[in-house]
N, C-alpha and C positions, 0 to 999 in steps of 0.2 A: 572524399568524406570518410571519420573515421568510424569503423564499426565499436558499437558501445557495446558492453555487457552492465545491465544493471542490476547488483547482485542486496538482497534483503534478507537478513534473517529474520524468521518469526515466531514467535512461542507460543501460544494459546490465549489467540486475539482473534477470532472466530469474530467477535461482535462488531468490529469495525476493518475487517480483511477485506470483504468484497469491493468497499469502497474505497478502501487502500488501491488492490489491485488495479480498480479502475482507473486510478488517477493515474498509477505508471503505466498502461498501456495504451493511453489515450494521449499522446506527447505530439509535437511538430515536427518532430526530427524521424526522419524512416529508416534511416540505418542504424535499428538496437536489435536488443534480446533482453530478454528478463528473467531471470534465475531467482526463483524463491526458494529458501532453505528451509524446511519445515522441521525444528527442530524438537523434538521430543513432544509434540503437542498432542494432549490429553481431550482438550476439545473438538469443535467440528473444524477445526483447521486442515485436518486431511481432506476430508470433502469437499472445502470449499478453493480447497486450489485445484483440485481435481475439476473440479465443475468448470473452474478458472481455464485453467490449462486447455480444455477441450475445446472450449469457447478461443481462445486465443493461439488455437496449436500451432499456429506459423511462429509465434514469438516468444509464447511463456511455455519454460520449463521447470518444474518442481524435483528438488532433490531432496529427499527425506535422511534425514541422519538420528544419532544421538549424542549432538555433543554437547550441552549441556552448558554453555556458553557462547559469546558474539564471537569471539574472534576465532574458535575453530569453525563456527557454523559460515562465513565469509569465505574462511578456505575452502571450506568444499562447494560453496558455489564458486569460486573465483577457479576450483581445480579443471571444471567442467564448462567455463567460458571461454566463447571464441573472440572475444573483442580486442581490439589493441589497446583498448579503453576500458577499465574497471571504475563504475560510479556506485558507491554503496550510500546508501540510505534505513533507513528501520522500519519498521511496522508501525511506531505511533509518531509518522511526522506523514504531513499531507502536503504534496509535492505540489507546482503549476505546472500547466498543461504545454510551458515551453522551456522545462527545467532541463531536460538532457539537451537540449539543443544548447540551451542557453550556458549550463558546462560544459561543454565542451569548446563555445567559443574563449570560455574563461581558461582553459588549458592549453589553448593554442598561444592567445595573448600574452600567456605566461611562462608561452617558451619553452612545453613539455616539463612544468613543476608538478607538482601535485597541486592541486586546489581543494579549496577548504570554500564552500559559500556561506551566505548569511544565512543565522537562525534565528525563527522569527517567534513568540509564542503564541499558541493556538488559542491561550486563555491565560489570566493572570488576574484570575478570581481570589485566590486562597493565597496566603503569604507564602507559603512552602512554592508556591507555582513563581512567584516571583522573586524569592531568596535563588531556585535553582537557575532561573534566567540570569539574574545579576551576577552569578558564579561563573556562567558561559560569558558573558560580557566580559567579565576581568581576564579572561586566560585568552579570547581571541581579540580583543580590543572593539573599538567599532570605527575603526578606517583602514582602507584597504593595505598590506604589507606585508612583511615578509614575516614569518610565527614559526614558533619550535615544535609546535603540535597542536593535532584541532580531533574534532570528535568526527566519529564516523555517520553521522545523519544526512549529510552533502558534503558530500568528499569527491574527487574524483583524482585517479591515476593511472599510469601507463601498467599498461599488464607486465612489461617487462620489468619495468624498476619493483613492482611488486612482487613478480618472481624472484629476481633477482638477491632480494632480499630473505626470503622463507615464507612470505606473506607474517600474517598474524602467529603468536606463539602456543601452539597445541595446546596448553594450561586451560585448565577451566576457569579463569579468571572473569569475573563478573562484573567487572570495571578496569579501566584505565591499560585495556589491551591498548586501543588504539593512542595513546600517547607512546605508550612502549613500540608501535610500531613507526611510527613516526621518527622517534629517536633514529630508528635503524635505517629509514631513509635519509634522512638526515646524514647520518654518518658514510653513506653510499654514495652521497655525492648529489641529491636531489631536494632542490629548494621546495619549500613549503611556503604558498599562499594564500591569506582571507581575501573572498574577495565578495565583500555584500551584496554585490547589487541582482546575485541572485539568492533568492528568498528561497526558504521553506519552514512550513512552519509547525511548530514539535508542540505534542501533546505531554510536558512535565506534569510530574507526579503531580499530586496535589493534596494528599495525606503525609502522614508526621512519623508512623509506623515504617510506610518503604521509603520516604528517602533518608531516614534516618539509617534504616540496614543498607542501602546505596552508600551511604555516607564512609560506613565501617566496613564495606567490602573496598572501595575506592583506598580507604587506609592502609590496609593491609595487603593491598593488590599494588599500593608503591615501594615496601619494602622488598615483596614479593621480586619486582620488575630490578629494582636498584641491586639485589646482590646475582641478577642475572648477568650484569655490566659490569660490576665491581667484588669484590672479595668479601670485604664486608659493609655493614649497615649503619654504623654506631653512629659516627658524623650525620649520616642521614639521616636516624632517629632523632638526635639530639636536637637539630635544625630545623624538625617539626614538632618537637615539646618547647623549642625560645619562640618561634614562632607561633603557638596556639597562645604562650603566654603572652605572646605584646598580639594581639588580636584584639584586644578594646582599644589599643590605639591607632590602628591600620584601616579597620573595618570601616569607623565615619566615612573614610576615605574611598572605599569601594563599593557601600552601600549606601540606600535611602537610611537615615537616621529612626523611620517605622521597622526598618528590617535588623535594629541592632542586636538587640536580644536572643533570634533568632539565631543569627549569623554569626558570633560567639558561641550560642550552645552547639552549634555543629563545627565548628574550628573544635571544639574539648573532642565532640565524640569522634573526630576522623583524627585526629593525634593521639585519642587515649588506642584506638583502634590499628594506628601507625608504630604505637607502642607494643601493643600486647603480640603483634604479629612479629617483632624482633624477635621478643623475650621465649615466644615459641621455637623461631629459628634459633636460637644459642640453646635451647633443650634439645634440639632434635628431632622437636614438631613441625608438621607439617603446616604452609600459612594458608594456602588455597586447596 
């Protein structure tokens, strides 16, 4: 059996932590550990891992940091895990109680890849909660294969390919770390799998305000990632201004026909956003 490390960062979610908590430490599987990364939290979020931790001190460990973003806040739980197994997940997705077990059978079956499982929504009240579903749908598909990149809410991989690699990139980037990190396995030598038929199911935004600033950090956290790879951006920019412009006729195609409107206005704001963080880079500004 492999030992897991389940590593979560969290930011000032105090309202819904404790029953977070509970869901990852109440699992089927008995060979884990749980690393919560407390990152910068303003709220009762110190408290209540503390209270956590005490209550669970054979398994959960709390590392308080300040980094200010997911992808350094991963590394330093992943820097302090013992597992051979790294499964990371988030704060606003609510796990089943035979989710680590049940990844890790998916990592075995896949031959030591990475795995990516299905994302489920927790709700899909508000068009914004359903626009940002239909966006995870088109990038991971919905039948199981082989994918360039998946988002870190059920993920699972070996600690060493993930050493191996740098883990996540130190940058405060506030979106699209983990596609960047991806990439990097990817180019390491390590296939990347969806694989549905384990569920979890994610609390999206559901105002118009933060996914809209998601949206333009997401933009400008691709220019960011692209001239870490390459030299420069300009083909990459240009590729997401012809793109945002043919978006009324792509979108029917990837969206419910209620969600069009929508789904154009945020194709404009995560290109004009794709844009403006070039035109920073060619001054000499700083994108993240």
């Amino acid at each position: 059996m492999s030992r897991v490390s389940v590593i979560v960062p969290t930011h000032n979610r105090a309202a819904s932590l404790r029953e977070h908590v509970e869901r990852v430490m109440t699992q089927t599987y008995s060979d884990y550990e749980v690393i919560y990364v407390n990152d910068s939290s303003t709220d009762d979020t110190s408290a209540i891992l503390a209270e956590c931790a005490f209550r669970y001190a054979d398994r959960l460990r709390v590392v308080n940091a300040n980094c200010g973003a997911p992808g350094p806040a991963r590394n330093a739980g992943a820097s302090v895990a013992r597992g051979e197994l790294l499964l990371f997940t988030d704060d606003d997705v609510a796990v089943p109680n035979n989710w680590v077990e049940k990844m890790v059978e998916c990592f075995k079956r896949h031959g030591g890849a990475a795995v990516c499982g299905g994302i489920a929504p927790a709700a899909m009240r508000s068009d914004i909660e359903r626009y940002l579903h239909y966006r995870i749908l088109g990038s991971l598909g919905k039948a199981a294969g082989k994918i360039h990149a998946a988002p870190m809410m059920n993920f699972i991989v070996s600690r060493d390919a993930f050493n191996k690699v740098g883990g996540f990139l130190d940058a405060p980037l506030r979106a699209a770390e983990d596609w960047e990190l991806c990439r990097r396995l990817r180019d390491s030598g390590v296939e990347i799998f969806f694989d549905p038929g384990v569920e979890v199911e994610h609390n999206y935004q559901s105002e118009m305000g933060p996914a809209q600033r998601r949206m333009r950090e997401a933009g400008a956290a691709g220019v960011y990632i692209w001239l870490q790879h390459h030299r420069g951006a300009f083909l990459y920019t240009m590729y997401s201004l012809v793109r945002c412009v043919l978006s009324p006729f792509w979108i029917p195609f990837r969206y419910p026909m209620n969600l069009y409107a929508l789904a154009v206005h945020m194709e404009y704001i995560f290109a004009e956003a794709r844009l403006i963080a070039y035109l920073r880079h060619l001054n000499g500004k700083p994108i993240v």
